[in-house]
PDBQT receptor file of N, H, CA, C and O in Angstrom, charges set to zero:
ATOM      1  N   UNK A   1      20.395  21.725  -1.322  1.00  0.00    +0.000 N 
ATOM      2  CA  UNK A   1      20.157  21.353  -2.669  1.00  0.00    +0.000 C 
ATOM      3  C   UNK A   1      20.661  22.451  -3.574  1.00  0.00    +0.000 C 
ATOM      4  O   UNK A   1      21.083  23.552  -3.222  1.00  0.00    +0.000 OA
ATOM      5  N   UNK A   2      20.553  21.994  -4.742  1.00  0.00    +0.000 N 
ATOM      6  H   UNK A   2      20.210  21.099  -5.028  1.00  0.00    +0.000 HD
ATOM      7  CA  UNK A   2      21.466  22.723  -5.847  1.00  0.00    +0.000 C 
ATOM      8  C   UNK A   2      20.062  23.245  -6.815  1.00  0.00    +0.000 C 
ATOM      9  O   UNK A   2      19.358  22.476  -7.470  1.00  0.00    +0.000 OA
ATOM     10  N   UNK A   3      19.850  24.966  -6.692  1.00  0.00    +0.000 N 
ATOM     11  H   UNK A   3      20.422  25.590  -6.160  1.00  0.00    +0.000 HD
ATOM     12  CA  UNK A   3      18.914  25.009  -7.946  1.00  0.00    +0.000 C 
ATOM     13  C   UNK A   3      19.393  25.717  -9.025  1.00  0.00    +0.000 C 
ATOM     14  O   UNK A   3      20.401  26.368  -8.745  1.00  0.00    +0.000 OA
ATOM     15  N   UNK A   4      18.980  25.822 -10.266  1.00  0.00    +0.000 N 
ATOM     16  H   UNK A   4      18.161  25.294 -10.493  1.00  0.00    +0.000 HD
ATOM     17  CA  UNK A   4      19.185  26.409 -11.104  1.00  0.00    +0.000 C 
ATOM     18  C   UNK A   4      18.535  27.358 -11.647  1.00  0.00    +0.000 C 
ATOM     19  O   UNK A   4      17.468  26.745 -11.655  1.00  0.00    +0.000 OA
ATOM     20  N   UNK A   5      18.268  28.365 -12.120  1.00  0.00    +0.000 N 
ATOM     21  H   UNK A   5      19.135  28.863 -12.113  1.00  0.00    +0.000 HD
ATOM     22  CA  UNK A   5      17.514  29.488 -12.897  1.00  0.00    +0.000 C 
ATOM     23  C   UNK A   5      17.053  29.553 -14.489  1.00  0.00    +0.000 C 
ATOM     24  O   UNK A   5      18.134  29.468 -15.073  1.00  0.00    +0.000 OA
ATOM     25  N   UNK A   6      16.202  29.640 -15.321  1.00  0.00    +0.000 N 
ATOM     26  H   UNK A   6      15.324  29.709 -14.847  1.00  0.00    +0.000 HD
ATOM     27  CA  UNK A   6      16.054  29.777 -16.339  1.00  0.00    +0.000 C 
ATOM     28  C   UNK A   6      16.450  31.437 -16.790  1.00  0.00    +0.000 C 
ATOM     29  O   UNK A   6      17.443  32.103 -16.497  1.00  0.00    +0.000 OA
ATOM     30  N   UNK A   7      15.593  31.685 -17.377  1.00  0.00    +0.000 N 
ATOM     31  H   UNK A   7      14.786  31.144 -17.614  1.00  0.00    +0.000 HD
ATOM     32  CA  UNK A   7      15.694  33.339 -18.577  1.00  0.00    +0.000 C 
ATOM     33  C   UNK A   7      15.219  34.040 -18.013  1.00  0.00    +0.000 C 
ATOM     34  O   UNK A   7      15.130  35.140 -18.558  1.00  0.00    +0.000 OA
ATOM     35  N   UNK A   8      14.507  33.887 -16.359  1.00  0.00    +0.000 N 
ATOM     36  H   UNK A   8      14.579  32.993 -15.916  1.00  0.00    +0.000 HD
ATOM     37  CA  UNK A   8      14.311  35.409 -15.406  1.00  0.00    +0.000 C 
ATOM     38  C   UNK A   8      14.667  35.749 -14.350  1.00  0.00    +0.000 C 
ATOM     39  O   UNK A   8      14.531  34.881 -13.488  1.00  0.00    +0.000 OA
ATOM     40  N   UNK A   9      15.098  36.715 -14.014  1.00  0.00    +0.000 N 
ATOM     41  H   UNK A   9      15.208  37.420 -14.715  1.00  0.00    +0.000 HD
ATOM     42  CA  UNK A   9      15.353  36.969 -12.668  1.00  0.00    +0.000 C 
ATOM     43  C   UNK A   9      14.443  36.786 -11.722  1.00  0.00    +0.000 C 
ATOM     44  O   UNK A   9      13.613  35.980 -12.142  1.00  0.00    +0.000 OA
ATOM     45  N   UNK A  10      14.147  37.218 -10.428  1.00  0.00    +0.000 N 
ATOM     46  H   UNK A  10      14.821  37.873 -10.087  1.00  0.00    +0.000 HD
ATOM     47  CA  UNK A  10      12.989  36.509  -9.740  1.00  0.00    +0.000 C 
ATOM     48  C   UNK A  10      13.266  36.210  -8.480  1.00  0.00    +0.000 C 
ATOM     49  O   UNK A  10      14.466  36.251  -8.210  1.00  0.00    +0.000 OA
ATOM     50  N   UNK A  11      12.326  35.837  -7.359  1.00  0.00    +0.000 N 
ATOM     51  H   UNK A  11      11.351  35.804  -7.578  1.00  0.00    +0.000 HD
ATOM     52  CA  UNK A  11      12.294  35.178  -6.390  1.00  0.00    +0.000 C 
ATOM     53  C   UNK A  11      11.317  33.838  -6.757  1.00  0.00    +0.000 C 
ATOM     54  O   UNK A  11      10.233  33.701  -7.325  1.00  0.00    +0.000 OA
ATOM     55  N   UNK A  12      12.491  32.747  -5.995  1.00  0.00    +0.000 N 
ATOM     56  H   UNK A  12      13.372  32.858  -5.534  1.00  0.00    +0.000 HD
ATOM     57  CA  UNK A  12      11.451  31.401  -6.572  1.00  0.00    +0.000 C 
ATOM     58  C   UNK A  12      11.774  30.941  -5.095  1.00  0.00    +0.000 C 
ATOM     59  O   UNK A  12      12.691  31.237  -4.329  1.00  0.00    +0.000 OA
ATOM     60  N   UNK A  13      10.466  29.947  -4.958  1.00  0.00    +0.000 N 
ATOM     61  H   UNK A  13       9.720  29.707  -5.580  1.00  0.00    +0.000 HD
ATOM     62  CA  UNK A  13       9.813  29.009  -3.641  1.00  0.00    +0.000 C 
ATOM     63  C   UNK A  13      10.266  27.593  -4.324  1.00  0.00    +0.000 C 
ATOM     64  O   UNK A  13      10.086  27.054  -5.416  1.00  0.00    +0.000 OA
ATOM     65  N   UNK A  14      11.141  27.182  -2.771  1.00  0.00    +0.000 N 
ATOM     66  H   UNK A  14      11.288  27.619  -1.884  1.00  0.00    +0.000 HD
ATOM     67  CA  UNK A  14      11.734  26.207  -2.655  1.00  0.00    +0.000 C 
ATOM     68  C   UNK A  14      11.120  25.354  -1.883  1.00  0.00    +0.000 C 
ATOM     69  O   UNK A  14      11.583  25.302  -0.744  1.00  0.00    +0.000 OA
ATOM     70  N   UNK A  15      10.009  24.490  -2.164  1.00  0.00    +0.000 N 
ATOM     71  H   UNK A  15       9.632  24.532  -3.089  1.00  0.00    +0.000 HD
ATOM     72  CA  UNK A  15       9.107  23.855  -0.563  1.00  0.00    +0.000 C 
ATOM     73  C   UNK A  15       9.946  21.990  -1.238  1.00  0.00    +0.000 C 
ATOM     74  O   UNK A  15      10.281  21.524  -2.327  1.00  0.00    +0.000 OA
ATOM     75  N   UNK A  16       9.939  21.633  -0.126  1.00  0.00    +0.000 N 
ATOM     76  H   UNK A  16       9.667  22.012   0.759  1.00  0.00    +0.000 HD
ATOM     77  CA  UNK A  16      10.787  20.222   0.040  1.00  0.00    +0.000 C 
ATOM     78  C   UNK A  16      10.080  19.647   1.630  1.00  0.00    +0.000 C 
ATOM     79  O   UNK A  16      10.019  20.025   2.799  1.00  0.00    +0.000 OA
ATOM     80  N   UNK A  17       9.506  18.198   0.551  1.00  0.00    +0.000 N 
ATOM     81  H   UNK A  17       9.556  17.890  -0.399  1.00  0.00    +0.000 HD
ATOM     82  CA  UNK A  17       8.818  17.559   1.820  1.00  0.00    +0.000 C 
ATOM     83  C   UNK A  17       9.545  16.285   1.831  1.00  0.00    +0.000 C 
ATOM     84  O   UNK A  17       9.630  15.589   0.819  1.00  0.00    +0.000 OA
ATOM     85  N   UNK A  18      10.320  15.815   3.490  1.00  0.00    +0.000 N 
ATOM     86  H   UNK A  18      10.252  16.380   4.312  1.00  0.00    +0.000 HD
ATOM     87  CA  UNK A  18      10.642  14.522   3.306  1.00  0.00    +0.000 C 
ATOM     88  C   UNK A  18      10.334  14.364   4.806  1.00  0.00    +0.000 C 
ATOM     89  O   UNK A  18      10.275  15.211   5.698  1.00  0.00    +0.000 OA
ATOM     90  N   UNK A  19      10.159  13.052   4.820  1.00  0.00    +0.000 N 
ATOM     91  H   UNK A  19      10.207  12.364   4.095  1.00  0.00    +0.000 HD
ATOM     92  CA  UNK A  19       9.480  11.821   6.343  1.00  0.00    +0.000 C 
ATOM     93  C   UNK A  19       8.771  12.762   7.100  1.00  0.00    +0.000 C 
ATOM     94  O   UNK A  19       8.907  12.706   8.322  1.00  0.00    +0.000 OA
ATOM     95  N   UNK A  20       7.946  13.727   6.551  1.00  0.00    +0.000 N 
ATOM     96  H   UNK A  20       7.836  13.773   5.558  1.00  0.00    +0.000 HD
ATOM     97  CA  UNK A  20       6.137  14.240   7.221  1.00  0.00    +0.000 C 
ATOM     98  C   UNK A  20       7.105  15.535   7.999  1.00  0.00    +0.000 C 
ATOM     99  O   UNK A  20       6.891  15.945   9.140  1.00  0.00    +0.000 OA
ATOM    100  N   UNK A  21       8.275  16.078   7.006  1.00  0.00    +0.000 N 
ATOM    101  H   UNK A  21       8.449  15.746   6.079  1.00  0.00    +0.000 HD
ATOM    102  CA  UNK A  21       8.381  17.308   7.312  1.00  0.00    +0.000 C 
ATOM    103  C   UNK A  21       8.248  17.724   6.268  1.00  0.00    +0.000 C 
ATOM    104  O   UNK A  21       8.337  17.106   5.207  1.00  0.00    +0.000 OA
ATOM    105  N   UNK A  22       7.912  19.318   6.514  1.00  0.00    +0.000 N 
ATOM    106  H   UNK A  22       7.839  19.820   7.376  1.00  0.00    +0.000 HD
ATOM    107  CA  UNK A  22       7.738  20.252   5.026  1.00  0.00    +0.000 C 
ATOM    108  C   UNK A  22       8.487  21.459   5.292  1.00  0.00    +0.000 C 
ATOM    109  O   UNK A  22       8.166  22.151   6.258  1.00  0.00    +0.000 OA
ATOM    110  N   UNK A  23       9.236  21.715   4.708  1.00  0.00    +0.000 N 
ATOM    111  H   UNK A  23       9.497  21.152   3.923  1.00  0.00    +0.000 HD
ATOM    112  CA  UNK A  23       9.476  23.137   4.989  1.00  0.00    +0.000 C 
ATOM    113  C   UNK A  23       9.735  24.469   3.186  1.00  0.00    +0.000 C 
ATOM    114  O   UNK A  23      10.184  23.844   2.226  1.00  0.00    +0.000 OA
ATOM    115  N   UNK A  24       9.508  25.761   2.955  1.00  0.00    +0.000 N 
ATOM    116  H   UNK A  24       9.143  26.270   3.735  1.00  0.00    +0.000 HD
ATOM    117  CA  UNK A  24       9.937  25.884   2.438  1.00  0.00    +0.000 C 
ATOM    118  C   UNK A  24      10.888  27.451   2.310  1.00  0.00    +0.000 C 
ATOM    119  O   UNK A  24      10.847  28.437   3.044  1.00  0.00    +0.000 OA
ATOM    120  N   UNK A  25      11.556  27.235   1.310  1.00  0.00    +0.000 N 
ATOM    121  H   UNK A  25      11.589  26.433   0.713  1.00  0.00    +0.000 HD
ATOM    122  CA  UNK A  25      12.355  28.467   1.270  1.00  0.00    +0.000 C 
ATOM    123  C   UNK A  25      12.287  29.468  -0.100  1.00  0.00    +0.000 C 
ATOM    124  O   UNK A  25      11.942  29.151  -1.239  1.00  0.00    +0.000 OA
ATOM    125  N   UNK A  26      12.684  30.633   0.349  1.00  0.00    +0.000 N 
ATOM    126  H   UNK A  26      12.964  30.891   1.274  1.00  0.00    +0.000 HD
ATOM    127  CA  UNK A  26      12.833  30.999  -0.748  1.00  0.00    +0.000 C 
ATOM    128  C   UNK A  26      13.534  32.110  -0.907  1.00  0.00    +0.000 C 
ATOM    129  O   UNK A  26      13.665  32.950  -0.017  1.00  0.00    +0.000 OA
ATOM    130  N   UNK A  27      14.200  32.219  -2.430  1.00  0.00    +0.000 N 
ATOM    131  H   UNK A  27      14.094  31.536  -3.153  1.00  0.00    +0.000 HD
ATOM    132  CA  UNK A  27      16.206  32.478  -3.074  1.00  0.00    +0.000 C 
ATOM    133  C   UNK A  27      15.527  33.695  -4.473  1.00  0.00    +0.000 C 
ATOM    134  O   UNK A  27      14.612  33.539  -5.281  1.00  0.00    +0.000 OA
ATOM    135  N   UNK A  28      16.169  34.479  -4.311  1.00  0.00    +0.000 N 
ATOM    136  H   UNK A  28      16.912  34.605  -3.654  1.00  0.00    +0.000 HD
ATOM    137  CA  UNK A  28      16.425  35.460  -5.363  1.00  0.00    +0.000 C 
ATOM    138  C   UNK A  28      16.970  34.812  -5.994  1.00  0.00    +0.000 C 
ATOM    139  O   UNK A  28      17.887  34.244  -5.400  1.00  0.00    +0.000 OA
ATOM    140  N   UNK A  29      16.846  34.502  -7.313  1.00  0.00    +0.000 N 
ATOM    141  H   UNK A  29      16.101  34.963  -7.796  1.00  0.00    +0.000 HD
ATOM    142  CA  UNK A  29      17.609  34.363  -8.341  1.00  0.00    +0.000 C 
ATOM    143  C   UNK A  29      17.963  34.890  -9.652  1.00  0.00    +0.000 C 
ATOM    144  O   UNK A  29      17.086  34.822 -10.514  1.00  0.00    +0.000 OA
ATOM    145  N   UNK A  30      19.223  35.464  -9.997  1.00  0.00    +0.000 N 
ATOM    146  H   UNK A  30      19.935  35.519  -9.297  1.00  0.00    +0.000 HD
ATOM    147  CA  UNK A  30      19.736  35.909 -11.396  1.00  0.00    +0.000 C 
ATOM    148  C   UNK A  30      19.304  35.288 -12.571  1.00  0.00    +0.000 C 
ATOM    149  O   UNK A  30      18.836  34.157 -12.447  1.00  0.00    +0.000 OA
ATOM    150  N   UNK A  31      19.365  35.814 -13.750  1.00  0.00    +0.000 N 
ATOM    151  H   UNK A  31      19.746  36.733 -13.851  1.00  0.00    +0.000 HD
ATOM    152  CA  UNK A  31      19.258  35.277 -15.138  1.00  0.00    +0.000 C 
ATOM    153  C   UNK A  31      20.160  33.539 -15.231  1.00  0.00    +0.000 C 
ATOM    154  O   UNK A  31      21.373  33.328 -15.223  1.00  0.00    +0.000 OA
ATOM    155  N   UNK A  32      19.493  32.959 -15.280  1.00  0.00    +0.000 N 
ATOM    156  H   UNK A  32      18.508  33.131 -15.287  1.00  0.00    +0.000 HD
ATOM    157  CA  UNK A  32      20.540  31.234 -15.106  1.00  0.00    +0.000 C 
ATOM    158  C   UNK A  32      21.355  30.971 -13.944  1.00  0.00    +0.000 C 
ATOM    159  O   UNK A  32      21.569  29.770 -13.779  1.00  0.00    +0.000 OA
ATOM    160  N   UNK A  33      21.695  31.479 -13.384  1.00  0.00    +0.000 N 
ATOM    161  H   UNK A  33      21.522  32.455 -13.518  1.00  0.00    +0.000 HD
ATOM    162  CA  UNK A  33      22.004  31.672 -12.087  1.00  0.00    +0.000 C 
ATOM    163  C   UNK A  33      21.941  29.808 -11.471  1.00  0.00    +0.000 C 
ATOM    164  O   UNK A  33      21.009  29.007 -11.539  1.00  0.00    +0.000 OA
ATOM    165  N   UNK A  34      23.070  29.677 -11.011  1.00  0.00    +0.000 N 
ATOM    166  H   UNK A  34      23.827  30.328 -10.956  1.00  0.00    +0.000 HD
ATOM    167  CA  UNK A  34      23.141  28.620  -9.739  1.00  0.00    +0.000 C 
ATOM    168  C   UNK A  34      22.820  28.954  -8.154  1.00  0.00    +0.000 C 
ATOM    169  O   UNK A  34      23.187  29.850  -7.394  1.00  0.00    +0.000 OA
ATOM    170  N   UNK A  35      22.320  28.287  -8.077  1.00  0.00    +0.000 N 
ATOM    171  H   UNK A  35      22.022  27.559  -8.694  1.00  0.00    +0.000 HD
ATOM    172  CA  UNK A  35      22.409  28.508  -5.740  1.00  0.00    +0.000 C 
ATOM    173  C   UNK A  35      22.543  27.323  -5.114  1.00  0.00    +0.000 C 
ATOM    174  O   UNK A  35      21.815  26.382  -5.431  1.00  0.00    +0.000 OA
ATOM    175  N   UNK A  36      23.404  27.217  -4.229  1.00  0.00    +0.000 N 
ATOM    176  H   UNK A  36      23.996  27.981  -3.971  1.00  0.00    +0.000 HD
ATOM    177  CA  UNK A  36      23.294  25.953  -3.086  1.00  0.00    +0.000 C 
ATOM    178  C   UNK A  36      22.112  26.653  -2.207  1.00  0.00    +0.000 C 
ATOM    179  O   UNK A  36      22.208  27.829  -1.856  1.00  0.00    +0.000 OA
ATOM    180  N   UNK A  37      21.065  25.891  -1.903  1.00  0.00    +0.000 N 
ATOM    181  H   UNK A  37      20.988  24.936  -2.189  1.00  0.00    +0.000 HD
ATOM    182  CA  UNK A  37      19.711  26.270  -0.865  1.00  0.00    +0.000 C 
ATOM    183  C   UNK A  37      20.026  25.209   0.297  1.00  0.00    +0.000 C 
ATOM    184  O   UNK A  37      20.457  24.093   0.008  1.00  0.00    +0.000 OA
ATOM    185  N   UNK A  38      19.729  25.711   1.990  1.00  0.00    +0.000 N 
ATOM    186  H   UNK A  38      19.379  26.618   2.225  1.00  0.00    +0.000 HD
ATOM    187  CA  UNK A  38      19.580  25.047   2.444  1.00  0.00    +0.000 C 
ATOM    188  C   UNK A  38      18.707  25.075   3.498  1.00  0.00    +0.000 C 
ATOM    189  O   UNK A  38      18.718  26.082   4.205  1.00  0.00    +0.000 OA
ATOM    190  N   UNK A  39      17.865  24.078   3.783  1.00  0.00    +0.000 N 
ATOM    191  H   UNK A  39      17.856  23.260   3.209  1.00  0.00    +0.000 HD
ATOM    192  CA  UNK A  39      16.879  23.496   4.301  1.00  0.00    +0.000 C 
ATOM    193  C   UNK A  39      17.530  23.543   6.213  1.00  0.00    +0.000 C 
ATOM    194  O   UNK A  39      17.913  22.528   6.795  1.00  0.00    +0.000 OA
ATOM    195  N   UNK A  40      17.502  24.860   6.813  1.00  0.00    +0.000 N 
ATOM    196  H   UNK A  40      17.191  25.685   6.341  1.00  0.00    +0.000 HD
ATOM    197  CA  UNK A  40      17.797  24.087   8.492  1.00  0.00    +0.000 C 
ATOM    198  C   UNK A  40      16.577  23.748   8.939  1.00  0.00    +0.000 C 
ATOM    199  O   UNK A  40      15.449  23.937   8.486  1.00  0.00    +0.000 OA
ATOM    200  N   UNK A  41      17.103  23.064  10.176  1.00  0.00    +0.000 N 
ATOM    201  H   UNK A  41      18.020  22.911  10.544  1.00  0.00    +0.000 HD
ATOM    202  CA  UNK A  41      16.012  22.699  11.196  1.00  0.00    +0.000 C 
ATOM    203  C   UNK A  41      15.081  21.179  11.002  1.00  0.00    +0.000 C 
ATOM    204  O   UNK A  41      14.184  20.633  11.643  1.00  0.00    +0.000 OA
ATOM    205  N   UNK A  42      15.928  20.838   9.626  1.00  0.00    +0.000 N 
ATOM    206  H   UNK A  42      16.657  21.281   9.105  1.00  0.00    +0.000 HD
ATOM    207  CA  UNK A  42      15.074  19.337   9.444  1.00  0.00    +0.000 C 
ATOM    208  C   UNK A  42      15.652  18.730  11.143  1.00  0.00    +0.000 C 
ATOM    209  O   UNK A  42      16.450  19.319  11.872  1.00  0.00    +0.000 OA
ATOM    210  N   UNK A  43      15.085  17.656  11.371  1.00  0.00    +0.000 N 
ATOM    211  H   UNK A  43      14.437  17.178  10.779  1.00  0.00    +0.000 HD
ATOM    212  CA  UNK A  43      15.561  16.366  12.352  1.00  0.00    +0.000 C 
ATOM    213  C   UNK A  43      15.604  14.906  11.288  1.00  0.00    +0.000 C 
ATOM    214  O   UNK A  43      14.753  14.563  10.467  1.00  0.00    +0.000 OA
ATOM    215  N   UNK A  44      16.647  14.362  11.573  1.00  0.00    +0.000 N 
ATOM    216  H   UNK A  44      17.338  14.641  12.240  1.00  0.00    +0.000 HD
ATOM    217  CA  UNK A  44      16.851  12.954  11.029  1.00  0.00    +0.000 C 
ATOM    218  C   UNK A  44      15.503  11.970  11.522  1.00  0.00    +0.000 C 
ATOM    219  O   UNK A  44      15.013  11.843  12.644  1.00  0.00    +0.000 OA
ATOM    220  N   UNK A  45      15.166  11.411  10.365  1.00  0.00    +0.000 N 
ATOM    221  H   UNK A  45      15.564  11.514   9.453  1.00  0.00    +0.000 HD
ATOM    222  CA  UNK A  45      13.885  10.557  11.006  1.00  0.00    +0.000 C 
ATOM    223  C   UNK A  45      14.265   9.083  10.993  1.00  0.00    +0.000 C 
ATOM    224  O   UNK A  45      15.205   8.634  10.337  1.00  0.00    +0.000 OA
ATOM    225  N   UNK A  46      13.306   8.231  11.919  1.00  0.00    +0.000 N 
ATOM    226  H   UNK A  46      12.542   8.596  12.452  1.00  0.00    +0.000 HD
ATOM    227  CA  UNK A  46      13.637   6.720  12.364  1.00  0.00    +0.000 C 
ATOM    228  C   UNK A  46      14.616   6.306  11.082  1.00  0.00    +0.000 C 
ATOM    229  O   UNK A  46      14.943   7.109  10.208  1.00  0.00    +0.000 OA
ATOM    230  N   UNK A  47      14.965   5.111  11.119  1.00  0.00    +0.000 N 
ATOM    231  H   UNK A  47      14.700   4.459  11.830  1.00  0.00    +0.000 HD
ATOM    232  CA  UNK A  47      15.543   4.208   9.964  1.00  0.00    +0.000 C 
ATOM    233  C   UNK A  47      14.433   4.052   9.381  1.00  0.00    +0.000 C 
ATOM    234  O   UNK A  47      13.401   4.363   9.976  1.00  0.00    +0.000 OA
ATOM    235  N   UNK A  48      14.392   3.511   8.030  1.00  0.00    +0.000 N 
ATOM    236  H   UNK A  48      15.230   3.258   7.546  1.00  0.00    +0.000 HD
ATOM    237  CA  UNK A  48      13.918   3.073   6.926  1.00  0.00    +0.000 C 
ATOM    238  C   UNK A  48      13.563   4.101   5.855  1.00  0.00    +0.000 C 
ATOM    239  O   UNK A  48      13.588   5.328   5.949  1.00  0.00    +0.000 OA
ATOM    240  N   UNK A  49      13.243   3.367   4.860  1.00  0.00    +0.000 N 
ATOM    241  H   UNK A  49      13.223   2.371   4.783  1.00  0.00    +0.000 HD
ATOM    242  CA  UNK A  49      13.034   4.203   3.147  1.00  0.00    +0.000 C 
ATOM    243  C   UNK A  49      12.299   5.281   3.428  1.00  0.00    +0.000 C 
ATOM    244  O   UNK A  49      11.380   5.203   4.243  1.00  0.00    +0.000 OA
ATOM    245  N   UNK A  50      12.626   6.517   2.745  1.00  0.00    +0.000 N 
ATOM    246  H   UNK A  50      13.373   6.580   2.083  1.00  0.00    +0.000 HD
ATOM    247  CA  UNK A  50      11.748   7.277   2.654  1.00  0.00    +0.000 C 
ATOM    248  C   UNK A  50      11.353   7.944   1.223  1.00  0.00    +0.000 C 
ATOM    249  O   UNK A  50      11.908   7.558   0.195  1.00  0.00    +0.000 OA
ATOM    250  N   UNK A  51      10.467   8.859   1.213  1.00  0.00    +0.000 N 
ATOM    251  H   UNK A  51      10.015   9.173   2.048  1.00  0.00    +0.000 HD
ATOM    252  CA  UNK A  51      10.736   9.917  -0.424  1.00  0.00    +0.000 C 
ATOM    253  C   UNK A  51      10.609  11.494  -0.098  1.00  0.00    +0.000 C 
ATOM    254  O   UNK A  51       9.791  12.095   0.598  1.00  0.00    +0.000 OA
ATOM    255  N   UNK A  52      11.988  12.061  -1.040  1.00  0.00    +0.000 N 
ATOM    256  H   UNK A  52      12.652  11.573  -1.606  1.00  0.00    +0.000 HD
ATOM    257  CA  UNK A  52      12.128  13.246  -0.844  1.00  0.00    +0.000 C 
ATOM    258  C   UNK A  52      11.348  14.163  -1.879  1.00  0.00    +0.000 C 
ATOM    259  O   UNK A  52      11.534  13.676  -2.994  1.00  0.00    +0.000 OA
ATOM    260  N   UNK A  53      10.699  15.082  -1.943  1.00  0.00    +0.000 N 
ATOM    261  H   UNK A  53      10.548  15.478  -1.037  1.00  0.00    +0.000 HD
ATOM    262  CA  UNK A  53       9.856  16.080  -3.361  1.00  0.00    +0.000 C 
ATOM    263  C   UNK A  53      10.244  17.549  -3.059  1.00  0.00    +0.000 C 
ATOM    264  O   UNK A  53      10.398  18.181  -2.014  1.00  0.00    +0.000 OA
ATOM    265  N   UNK A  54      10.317  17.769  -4.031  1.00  0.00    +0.000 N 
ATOM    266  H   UNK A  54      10.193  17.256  -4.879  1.00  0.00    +0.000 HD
ATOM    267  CA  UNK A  54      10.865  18.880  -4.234  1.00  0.00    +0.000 C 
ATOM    268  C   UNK A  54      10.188  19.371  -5.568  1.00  0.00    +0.000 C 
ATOM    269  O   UNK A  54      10.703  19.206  -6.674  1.00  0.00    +0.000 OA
ATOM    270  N   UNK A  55       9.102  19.929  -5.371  1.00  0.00    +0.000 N 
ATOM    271  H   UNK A  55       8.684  20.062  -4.472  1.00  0.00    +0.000 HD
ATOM    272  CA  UNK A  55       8.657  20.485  -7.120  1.00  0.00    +0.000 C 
ATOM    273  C   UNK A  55       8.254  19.155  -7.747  1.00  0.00    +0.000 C 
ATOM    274  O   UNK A  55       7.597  18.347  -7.091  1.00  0.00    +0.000 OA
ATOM    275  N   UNK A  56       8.657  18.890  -9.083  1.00  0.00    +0.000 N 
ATOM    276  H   UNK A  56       9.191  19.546  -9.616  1.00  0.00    +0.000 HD
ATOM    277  CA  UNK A  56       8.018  17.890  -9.671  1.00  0.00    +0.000 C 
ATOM    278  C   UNK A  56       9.527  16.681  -9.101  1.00  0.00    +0.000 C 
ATOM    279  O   UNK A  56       9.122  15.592  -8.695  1.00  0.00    +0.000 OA
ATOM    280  N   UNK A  57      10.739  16.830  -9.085  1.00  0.00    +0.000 N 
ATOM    281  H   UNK A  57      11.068  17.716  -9.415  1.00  0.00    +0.000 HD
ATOM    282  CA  UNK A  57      11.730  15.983  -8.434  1.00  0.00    +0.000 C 
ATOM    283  C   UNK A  57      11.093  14.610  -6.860  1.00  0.00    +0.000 C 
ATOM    284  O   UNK A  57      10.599  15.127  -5.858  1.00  0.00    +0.000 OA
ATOM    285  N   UNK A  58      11.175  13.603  -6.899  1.00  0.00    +0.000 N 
ATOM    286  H   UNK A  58      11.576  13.182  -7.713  1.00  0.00    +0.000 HD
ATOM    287  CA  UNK A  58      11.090  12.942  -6.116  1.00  0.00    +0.000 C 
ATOM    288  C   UNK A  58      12.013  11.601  -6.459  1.00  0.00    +0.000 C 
ATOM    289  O   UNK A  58      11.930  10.760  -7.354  1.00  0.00    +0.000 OA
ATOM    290  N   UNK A  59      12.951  11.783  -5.318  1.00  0.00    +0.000 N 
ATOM    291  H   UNK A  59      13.019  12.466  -4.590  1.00  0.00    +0.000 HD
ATOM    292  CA  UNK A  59      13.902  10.954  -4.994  1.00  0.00    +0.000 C 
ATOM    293  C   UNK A  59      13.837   9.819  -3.761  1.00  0.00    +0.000 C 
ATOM    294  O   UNK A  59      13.421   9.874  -2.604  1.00  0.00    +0.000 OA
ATOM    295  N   UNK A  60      14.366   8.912  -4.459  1.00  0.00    +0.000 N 
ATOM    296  H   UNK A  60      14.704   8.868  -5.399  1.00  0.00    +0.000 HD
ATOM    297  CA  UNK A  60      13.884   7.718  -2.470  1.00  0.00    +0.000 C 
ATOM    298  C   UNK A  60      15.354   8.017  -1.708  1.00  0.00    +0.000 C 
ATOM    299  O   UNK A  60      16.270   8.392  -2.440  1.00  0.00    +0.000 OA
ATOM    300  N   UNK A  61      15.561   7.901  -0.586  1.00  0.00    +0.000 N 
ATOM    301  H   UNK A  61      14.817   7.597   0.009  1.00  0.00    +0.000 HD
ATOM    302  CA  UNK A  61      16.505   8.300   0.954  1.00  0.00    +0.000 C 
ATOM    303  C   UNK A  61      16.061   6.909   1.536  1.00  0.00    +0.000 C 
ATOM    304  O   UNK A  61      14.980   6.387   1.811  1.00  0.00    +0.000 OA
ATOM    305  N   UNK A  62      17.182   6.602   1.589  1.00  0.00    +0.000 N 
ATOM    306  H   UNK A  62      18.059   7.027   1.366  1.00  0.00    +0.000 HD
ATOM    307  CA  UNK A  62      17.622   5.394   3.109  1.00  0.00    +0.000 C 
ATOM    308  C   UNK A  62      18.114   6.023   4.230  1.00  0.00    +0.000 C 
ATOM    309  O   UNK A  62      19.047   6.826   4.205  1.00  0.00    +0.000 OA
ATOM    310  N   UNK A  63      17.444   5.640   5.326  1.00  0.00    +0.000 N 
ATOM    311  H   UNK A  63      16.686   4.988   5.347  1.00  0.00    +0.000 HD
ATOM    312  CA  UNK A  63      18.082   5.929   6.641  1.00  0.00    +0.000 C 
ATOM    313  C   UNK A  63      18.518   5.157   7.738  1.00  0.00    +0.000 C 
ATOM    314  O   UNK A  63      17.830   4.686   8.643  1.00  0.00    +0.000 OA
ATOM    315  N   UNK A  64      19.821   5.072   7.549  1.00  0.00    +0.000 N 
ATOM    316  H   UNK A  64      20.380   5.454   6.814  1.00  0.00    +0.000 HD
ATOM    317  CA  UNK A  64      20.477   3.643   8.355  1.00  0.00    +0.000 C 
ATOM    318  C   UNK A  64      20.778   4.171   9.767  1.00  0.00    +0.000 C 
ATOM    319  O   UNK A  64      21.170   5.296  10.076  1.00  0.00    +0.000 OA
ATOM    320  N   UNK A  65      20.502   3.080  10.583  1.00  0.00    +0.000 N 
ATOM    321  H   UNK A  65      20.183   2.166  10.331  1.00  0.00    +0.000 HD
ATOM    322  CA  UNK A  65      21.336   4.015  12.069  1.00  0.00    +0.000 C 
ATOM    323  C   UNK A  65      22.693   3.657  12.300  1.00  0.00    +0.000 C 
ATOM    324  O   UNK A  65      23.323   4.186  13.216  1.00  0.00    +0.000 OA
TER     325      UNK A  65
């Protein structure tokens, strides 16, 4: 995922829960600052709908086989 930074520098917590995994991370970040973050060690779960959260963000995921 793609985060962004506001007006402080900092270490910020990245927790992201999708299909009854949780994991989280966490990124030093610069004054406004961009980062690609990434999440290893998920496993792909069965087919069907799921929802991804991330902070206040929640997105729905299809999983086709």
């Amino acid at each position: 995922m793609t985060v962004k930074n506001g007006n402080q520098t900092g270490l910020a917590k990245i927790e992201l829960a999708v299909a009854e995994q949780k994991m989280t991370n966490w990124v030093w970040l610069r004054t406004n600052e961009t980062k690609q973050v990434v999440f290893e060690g998920l496993t792909a779960p069965d087919a069907g709908a799921y929802e991804a959260i991330v902070g206040d963000l929640k997105r729905s995921l299809i999983v086709e086989q």
